[in-house]
VEXDREN-2710 file (C-alpha; in Angstrom, 1 decimal):
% VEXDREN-2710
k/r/px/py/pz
1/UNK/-13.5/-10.6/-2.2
2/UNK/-11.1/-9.8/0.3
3/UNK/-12.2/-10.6/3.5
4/UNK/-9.0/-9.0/5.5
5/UNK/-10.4/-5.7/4.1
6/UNK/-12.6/-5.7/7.6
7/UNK/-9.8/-6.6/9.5
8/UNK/-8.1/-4.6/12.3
9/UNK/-3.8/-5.0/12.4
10/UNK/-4.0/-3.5/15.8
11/UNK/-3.7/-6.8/17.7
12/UNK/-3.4/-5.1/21.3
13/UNK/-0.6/-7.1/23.6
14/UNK/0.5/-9.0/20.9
15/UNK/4.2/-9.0/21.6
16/UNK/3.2/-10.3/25.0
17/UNK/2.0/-13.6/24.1
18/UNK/3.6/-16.9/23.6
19/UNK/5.1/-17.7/20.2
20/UNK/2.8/-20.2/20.0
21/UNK/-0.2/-17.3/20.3
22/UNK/1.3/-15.4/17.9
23/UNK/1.9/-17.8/15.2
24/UNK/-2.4/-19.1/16.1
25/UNK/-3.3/-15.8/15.8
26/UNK/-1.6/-14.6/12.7
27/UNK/-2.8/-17.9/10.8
28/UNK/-6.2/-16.9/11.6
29/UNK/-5.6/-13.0/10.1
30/UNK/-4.1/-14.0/7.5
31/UNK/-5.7/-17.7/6.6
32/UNK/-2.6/-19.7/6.7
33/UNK/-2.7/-23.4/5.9
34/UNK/-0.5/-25.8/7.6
35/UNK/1.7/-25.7/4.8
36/UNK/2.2/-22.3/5.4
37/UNK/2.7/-22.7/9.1
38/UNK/5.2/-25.5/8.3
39/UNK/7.2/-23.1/6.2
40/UNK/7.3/-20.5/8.7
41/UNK/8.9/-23.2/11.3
42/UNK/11.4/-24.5/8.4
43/UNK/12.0/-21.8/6.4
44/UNK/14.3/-23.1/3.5
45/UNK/15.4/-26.6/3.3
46/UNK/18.9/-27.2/2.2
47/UNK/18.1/-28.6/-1.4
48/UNK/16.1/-25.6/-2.5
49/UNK/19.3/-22.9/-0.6
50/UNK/21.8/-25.5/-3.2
51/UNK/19.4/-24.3/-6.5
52/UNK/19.1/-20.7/-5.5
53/UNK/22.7/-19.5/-5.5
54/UNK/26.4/-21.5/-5.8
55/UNK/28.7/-23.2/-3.7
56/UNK/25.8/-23.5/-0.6
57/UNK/26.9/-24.9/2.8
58/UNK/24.2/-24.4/4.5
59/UNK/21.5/-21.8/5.3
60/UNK/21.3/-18.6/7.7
61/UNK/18.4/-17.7/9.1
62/UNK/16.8/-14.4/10.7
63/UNK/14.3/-14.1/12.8
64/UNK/10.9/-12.9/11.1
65/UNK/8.6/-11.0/13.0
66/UNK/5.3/-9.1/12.3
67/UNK/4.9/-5.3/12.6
68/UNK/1.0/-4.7/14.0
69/UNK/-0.8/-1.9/13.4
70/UNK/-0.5/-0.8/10.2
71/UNK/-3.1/1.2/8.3
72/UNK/-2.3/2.3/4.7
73/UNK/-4.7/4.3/1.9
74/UNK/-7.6/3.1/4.3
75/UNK/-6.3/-0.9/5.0
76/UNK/-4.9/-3.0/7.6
77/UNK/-1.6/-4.5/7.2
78/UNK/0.6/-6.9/9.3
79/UNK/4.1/-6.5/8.1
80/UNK/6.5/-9.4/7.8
81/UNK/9.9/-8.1/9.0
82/UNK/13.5/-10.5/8.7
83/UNK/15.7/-8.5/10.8
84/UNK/18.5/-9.6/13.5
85/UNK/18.1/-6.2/15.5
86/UNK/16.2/-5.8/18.7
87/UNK/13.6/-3.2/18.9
88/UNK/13.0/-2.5/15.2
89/UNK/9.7/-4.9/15.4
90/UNK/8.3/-3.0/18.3
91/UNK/9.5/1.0/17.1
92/UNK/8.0/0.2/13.8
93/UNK/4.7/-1.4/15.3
94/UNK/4.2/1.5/18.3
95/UNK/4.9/4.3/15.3
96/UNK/2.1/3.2/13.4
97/UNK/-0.5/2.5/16.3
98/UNK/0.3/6.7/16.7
99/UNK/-0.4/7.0/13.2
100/UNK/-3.6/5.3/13.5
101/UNK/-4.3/8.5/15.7
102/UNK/-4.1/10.7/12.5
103/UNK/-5.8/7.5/10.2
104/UNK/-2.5/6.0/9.1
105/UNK/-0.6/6.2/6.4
106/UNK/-1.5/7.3/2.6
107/UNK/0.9/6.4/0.0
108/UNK/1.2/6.3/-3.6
109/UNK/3.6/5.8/-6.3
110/UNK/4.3/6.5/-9.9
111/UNK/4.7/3.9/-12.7
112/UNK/7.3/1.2/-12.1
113/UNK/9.9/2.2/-14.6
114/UNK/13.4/1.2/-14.6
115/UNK/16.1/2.4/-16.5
116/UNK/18.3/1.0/-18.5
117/UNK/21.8/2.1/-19.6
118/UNK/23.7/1.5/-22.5
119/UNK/27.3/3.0/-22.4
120/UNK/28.6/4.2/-25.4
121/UNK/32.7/4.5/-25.8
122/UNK/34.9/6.3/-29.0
123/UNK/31.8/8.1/-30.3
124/UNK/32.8/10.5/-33.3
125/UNK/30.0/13.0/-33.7
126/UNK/28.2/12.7/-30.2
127/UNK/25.4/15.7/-31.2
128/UNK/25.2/13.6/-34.5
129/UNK/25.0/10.6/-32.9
130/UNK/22.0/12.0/-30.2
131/UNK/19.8/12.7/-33.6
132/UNK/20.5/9.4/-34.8
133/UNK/19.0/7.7/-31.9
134/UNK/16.2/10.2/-31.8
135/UNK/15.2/9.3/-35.3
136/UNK/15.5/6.2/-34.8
137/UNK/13.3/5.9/-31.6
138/UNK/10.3/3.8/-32.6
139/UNK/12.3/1.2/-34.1
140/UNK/14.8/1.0/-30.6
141/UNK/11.6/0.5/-28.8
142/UNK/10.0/-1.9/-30.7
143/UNK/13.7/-4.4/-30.9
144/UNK/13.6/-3.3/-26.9
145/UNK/10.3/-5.3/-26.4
146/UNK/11.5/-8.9/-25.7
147/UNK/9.4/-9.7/-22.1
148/UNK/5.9/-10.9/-23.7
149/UNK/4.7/-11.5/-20.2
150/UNK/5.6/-8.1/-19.0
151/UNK/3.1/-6.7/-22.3
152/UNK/0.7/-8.8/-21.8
153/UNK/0.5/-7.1/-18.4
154/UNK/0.6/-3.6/-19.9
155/UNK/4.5/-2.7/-19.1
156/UNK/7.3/-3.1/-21.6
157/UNK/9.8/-0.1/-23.5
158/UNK/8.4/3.4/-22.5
159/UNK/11.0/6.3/-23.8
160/UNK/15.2/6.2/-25.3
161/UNK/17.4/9.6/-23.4
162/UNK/20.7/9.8/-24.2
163/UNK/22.9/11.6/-22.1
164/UNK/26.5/13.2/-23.1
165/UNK/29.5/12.4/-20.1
166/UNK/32.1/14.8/-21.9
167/UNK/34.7/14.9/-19.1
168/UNK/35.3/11.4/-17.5
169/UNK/38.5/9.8/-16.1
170/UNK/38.1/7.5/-19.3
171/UNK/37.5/11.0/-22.0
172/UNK/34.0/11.5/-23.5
173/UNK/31.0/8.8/-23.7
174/UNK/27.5/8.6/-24.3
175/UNK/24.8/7.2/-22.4
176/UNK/21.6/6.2/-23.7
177/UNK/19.3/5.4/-21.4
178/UNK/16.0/2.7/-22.2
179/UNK/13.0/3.5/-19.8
180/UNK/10.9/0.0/-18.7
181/UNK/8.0/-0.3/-17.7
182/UNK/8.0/-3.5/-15.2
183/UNK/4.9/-3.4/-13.9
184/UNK/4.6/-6.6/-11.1
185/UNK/8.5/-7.4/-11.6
186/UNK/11.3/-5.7/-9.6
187/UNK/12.8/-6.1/-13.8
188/UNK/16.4/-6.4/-12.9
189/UNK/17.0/-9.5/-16.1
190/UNK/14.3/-7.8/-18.5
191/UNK/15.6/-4.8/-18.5
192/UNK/19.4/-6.2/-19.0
193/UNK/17.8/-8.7/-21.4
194/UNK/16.2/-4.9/-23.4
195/UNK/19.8/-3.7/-23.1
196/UNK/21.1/-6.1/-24.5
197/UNK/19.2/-6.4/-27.6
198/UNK/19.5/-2.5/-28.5
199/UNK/23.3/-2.3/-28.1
200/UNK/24.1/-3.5/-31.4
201/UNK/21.5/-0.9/-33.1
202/UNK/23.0/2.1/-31.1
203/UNK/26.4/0.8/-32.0
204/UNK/25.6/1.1/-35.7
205/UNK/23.8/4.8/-35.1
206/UNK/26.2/6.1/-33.3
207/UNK/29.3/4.6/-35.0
208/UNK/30.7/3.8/-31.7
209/UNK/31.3/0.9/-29.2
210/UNK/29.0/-0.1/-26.9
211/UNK/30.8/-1.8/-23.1
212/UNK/28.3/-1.7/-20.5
213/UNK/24.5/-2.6/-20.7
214/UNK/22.6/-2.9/-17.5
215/UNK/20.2/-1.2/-15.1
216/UNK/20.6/1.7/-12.8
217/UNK/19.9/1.1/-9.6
218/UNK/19.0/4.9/-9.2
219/UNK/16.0/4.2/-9.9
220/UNK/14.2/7.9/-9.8
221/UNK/11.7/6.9/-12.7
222/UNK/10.1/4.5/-10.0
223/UNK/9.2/6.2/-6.6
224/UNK/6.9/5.6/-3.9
225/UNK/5.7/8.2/-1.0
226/UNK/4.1/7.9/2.3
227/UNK/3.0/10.2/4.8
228/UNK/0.9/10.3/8.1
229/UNK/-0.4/13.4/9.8
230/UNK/-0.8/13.0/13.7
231/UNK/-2.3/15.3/17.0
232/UNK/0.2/16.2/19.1
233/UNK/-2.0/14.6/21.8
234/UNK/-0.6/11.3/20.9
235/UNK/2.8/11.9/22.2
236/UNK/1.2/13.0/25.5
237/UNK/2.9/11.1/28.0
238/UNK/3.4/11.8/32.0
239/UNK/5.7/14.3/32.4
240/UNK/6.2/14.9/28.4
241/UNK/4.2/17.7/26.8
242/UNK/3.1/16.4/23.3
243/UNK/3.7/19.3/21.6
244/UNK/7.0/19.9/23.2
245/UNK/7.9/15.7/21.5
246/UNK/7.1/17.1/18.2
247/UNK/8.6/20.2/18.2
248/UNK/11.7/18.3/19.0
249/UNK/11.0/15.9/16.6
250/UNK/11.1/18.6/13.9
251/UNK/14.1/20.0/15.2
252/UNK/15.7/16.7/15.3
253/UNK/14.8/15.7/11.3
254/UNK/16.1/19.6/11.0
255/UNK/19.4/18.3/12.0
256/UNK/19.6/14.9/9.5
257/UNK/18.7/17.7/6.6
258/UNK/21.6/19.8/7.3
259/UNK/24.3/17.5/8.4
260/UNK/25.3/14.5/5.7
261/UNK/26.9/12.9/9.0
262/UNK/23.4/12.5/11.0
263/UNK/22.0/12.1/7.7
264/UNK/23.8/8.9/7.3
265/UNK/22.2/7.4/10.6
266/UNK/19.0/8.9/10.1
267/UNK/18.4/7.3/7.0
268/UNK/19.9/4.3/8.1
269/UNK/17.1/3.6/10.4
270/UNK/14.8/4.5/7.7
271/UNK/16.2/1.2/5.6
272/UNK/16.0/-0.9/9.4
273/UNK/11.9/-0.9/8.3
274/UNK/12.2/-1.4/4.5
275/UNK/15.0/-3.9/4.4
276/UNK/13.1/-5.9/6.6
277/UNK/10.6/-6.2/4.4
278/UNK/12.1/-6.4/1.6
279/UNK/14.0/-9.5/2.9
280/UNK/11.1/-11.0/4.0
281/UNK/9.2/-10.7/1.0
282/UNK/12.5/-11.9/-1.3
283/UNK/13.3/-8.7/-2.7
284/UNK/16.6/-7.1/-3.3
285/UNK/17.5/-5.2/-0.3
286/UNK/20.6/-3.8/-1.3
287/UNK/19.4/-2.1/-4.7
288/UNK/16.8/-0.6/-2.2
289/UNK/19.7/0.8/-0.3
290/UNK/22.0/2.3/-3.4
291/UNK/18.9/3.7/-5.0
292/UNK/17.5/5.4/-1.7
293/UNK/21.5/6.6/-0.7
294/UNK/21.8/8.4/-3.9
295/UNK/18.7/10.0/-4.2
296/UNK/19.5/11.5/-0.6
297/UNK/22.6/13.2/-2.4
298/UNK/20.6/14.1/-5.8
299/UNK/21.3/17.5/-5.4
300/UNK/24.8/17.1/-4.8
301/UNK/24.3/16.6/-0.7
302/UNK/23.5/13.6/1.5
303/UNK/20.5/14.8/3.4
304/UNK/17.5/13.2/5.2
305/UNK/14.8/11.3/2.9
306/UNK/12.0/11.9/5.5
307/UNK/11.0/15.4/6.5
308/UNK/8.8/16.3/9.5
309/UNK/7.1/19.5/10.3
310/UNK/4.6/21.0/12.6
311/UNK/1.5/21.8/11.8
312/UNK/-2.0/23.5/12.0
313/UNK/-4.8/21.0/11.3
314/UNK/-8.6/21.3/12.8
315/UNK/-6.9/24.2/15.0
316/UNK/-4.7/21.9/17.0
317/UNK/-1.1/21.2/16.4
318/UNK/-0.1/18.1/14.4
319/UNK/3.1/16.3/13.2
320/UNK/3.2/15.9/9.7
321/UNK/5.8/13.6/8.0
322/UNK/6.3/12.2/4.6
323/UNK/8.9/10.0/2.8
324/UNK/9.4/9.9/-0.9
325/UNK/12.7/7.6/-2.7
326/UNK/12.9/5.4/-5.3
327/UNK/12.1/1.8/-4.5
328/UNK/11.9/-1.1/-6.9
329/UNK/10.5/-4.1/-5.8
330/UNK/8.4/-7.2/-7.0
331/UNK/6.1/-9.7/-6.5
332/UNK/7.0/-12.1/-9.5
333/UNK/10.0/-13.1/-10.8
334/UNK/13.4/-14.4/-8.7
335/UNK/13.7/-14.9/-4.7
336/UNK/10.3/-13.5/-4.5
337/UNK/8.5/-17.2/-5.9
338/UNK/11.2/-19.4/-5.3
339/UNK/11.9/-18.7/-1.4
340/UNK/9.3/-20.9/0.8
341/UNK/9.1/-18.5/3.2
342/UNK/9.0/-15.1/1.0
343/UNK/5.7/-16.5/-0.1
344/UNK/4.1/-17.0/3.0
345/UNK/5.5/-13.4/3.8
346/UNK/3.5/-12.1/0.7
347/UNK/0.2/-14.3/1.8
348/UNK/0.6/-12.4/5.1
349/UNK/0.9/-9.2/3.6
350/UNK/-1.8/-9.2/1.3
351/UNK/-0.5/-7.3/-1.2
352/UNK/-1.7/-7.5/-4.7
353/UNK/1.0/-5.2/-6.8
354/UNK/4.3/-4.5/-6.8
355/UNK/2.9/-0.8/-6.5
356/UNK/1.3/-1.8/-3.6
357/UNK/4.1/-3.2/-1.8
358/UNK/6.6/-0.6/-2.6
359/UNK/3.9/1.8/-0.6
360/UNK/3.6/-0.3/2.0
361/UNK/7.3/-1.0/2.7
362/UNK/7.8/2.9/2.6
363/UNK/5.0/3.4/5.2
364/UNK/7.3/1.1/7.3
365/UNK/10.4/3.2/6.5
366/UNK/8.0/6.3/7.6
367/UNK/7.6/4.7/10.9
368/UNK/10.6/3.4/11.7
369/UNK/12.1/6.6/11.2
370/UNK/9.2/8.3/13.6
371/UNK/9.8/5.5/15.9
372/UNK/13.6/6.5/16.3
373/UNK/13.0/10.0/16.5
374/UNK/10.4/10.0/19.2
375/UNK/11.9/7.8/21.3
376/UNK/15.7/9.5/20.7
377/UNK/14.0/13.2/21.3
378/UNK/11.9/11.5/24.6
379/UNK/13.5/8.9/26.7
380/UNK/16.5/8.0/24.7
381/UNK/17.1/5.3/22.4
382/UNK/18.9/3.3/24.3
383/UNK/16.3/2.7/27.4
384/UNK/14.2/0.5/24.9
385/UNK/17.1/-0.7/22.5
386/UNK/19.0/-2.3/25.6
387/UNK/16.1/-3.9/27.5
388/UNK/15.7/-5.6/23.7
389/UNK/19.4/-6.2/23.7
390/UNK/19.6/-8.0/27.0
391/UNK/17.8/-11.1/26.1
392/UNK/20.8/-11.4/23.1
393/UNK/23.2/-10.9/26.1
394/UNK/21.1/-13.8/27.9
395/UNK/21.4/-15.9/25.0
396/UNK/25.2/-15.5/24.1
397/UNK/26.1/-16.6/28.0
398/UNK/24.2/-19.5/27.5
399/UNK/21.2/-19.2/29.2
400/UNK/18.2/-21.9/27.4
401/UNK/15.1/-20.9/26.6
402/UNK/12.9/-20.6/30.0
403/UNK/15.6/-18.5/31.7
404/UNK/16.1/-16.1/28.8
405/UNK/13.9/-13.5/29.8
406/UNK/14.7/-14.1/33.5
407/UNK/18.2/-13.6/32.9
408/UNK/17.7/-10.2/30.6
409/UNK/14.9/-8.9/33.3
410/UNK/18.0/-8.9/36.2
411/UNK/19.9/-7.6/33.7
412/UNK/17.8/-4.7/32.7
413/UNK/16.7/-4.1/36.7
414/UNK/20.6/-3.8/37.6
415/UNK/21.1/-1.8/34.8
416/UNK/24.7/-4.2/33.9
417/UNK/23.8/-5.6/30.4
418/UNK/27.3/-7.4/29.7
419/UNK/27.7/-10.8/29.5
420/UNK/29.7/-11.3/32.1
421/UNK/27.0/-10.2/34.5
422/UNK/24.8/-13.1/32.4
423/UNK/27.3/-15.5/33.1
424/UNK/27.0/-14.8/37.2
425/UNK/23.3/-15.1/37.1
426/UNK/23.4/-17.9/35.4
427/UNK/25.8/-19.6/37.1
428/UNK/23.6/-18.7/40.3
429/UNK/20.7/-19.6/39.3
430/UNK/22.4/-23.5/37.7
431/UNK/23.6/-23.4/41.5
432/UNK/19.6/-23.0/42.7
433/UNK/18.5/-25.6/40.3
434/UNK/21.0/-28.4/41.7
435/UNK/20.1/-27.8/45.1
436/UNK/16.1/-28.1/43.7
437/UNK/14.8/-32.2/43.9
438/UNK/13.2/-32.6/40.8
439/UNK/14.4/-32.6/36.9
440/UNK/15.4/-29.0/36.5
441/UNK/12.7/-28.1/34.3
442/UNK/11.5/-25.0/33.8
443/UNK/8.9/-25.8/36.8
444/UNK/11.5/-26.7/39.1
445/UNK/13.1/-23.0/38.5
446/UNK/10.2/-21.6/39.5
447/UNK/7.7/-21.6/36.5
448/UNK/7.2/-19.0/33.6
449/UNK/9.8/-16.0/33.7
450/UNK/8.6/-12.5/33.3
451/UNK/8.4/-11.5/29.6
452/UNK/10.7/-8.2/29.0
453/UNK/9.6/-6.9/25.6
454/UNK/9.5/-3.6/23.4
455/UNK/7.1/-0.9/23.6
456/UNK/3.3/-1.4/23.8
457/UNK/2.2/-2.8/20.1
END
């Protein structure tokens, strides 16, 4: 039984307590051993980074932080999140505490099917060739199942196309396409692996050469959705109307529909949520990216992959918002079992499918774009971006630890976020210390500095 099924992700204050807090409180949530804990502080030691790809050095590491208040198809989620950008953590986590006004998020997928491709050059009779295939179907299928442990979880070779390019740069080919069903794996090698082992069949039907056999990364067989519904009385603010925020928030996803140049950013900061996830949990970020980029343009424009809309619900105005794009991920198979700390992401999680992940990470995508919207169409983006970015600026002058957020507070209260400005204070403050008796701890500077974070979580 799973026990996190009565617990709550909204963890009120959260980004306002110590690290240490955090870390105490997130091991109790999610029932992290020590082990766990460990991994979280270490991450990935060198010898494991040497096995996982060539020529290692060394290793890079993000920071990984936890989205709060997540409520999907009826459960609580805290999100792991690898990301280097200030304010993503918080936008996310404040978007879904306003869809918990509405009941969060429901999502839902289709089957997890990849494709396949297996290019075919110098084709004499390409009709001819089509019926061959065809015919021929069963059989394809049957060579194409070589994962046992994907059929023994119910996935394996669904369906042959073939497709007919007859004016390309390189003269006519055929494409045959091999439709997997991957079930728990993002299927990236057994779908290649399928490929592979068909090629020399469709090279005898068709009489010509087969040259490339891999996956598309356009992966439109495999698509998740979310969307949230949520009173326009949860954007009330003082001196913002709540149904004059989502009007504008409308207007503003109106804009990144029409325009492929707003389209570009907008949908950027829908991939600020779901790469983060998908990089904590060891998935393969930048398939997410090419696959969600050109379904955008599947219609032969780059548009915007969420849409918003005002609405009429209960006789009260709501915002209603929904995101749908293909999105492949697992939870077996590569980075996802082999990286220390992609595992302890999935424990956090809680998710038990690939399914169930892919809906979850779009949820985040949902929010992240609502987060940026609300707060572009309100206050500006910047106001909560830069008080994010300041501690950055605190860190690249040099300031340690204890003085961070003392630094970026002066910062942010001056309104001069450059480094320069860091370098002053700091130099002042070094200046206070040495004229202090004592050791020039963090006491001696006058205790705990003010914590300057994101948004309410």
């Amino acid at each position: 039984m799973d026990t996190r099924a009565e617990r709550t992700s909204r963890l009120q204050g959260f980004y306002r307590m110590s690290l240490e807090e955090r870390v105490a409180l997130l091991a109790q949530w999610a029932e992290l051993e020590s082990a766990d804990l460990r991994v979280l502080e270490e991450s990935l030691s060198l010898a494991q980074a040497d096995k996982m790809i060539e020529n290692v050095v060394g290793r890079h590491a993000l920071p990984l932080g936890i989205a709060t208040n997540f409520t999907v198809n009826g459960r609580d989620y805290l999100v792991p999140m690898a990301i280097e950008e200030p304010s993503v953590v918080a936008a996310a986590s404040h978007a879904a505490r306003l869809a918990r006004e509405g009941g969060g998020f429901r999502a839902g997928s289709t089957d997890p099917v990849m494709i396949a491709q297996i290019q075919l050059l110098d084709v004499p009779d390409p009709q001819a060739a089509e019926k061959a295939i065809r015919d021929r179907r069963e059989e394809l299928l049957a060579r194409a199942n070589t994962s046992p442990s994907m059929a023994r979880q119910g996935g394996g070779p669904r369906d042959i196309q073939v497709r007919h390019l007859p004016d390309t740069p390189a003269g006519p080919m055929t494409v045959v396409h091999l439709l997997m069903d991957c079930r728990d794996a993002m299927g990236a090698n057994a779908v290649n692996t399928a490929a592979e082992a068909i090629a020399p069949v469709l090279e005898a039907l068709s009489g010509g050469r087969a040259l490339l056999r891999i996956l598309s990364n356009l992966s439109d067989r495999r698509r998740s959705w979310a969307e949230v519904t949520i009173p326009a009385r949860a954007f009330q603010r003082s001196g913002q109307d709540g149904l004059s925020v989502i009007r504008d928030i409308a207007a503003a996803n109106a804009w990144a529909v029409a325009d492929p140049y707003r389209a570009a950013t907008h949908n950027k900061g829908i991939f600020n949520g779901i790469d983060a996830v998908l990089l904590a949990t060891g998935n393969d970020w930048r398939a997410a990216e090419a696959g969600g980029h050109a379904y955008a343009a599947r219609d032969g424009r780059y548009r915007a992959l969420t849409q918003w809309q005002v609405v009429e619900q209960g006789g009260e105005p709501h915002l209603h918002g929904r995101l749908e794009m293909p999105l492949a991920v697992g939870i077996v198979g590569g980075a996802t079992q082999v990286h220390p700390t992609a595992q302890v992401a999935r424990k956090i999680l809680g998710v038990s499918s690939a399914q169930e992940l892919a809906q979850v990470c779009v949820a985040v995508g949902l929010a992240q774009n609502l987060g940026a919207l609300r707060a572009l169409v309100s206050e500006g983006i910047q106001q909560g971006h830069m008080r994010l970015h300041a501690r950055q600026v605190a860190i690249a002058a040099g300031a340690p630890p204890s003085l961070v957020d003392r630094i970026a507070g002066q910062l942010v209260q001056e309104g001069q976020i450059r480094l320069e400005r860091a370098q002053e204070l700091l130099a002042a403050q070094d200046e206070t210390t040495a004229a202090v008796p004592g050791d020039g701890s963090a006491e001696g500077r006058g205790g705990q500095a003010t914590r300057s974070g994101g948004p309410p979580g």
